[in-house]
Backbone bond lengths (Angstrom), bond angles and torsions (degrees), N, CA, C in turn:
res aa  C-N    CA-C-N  psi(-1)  N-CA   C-N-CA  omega(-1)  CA-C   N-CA-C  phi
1 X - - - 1.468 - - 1.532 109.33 -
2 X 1.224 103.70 -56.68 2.008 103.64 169.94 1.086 123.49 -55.35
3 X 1.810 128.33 -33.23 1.268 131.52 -170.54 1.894 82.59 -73.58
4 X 1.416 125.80 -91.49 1.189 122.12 152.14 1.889 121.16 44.85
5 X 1.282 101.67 -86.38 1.376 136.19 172.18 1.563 113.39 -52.03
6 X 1.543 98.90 -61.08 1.480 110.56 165.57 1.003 119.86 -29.11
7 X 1.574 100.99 -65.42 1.982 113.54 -168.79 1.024 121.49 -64.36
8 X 1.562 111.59 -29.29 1.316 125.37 -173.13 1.887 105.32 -75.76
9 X 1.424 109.78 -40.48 1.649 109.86 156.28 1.556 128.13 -56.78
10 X 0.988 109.68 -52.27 1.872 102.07 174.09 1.592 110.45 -85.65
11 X 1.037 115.04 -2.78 1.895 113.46 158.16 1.704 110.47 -91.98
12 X 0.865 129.86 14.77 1.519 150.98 160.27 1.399 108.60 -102.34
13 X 1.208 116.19 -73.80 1.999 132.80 173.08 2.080 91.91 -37.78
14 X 1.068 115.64 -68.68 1.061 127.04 179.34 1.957 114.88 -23.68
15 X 1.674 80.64 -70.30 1.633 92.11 -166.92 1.544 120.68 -72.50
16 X 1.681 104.55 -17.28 1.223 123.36 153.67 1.485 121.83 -49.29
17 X 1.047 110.73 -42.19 1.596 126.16 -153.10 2.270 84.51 -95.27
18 X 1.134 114.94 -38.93 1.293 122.24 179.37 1.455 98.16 -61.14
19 X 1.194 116.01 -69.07 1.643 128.89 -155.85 2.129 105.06 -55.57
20 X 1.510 94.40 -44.09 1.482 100.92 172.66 1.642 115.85 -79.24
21 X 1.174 112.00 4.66 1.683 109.15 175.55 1.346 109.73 -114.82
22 X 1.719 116.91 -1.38 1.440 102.52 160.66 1.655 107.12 -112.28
């Protein structure tokens, strides 16, 4: 459930980091 949670936080951090680089 935490690993889970995790992924679901740096696949957010991620798409953030995507959305501001285009």
């Amino acid at each position: 459930m935490i690993k889970y949670i995790y992924n679901q936080m740096f696949y957010i951090q991620e798409c953030g980091d995507y959305l501001e680089g285009v």
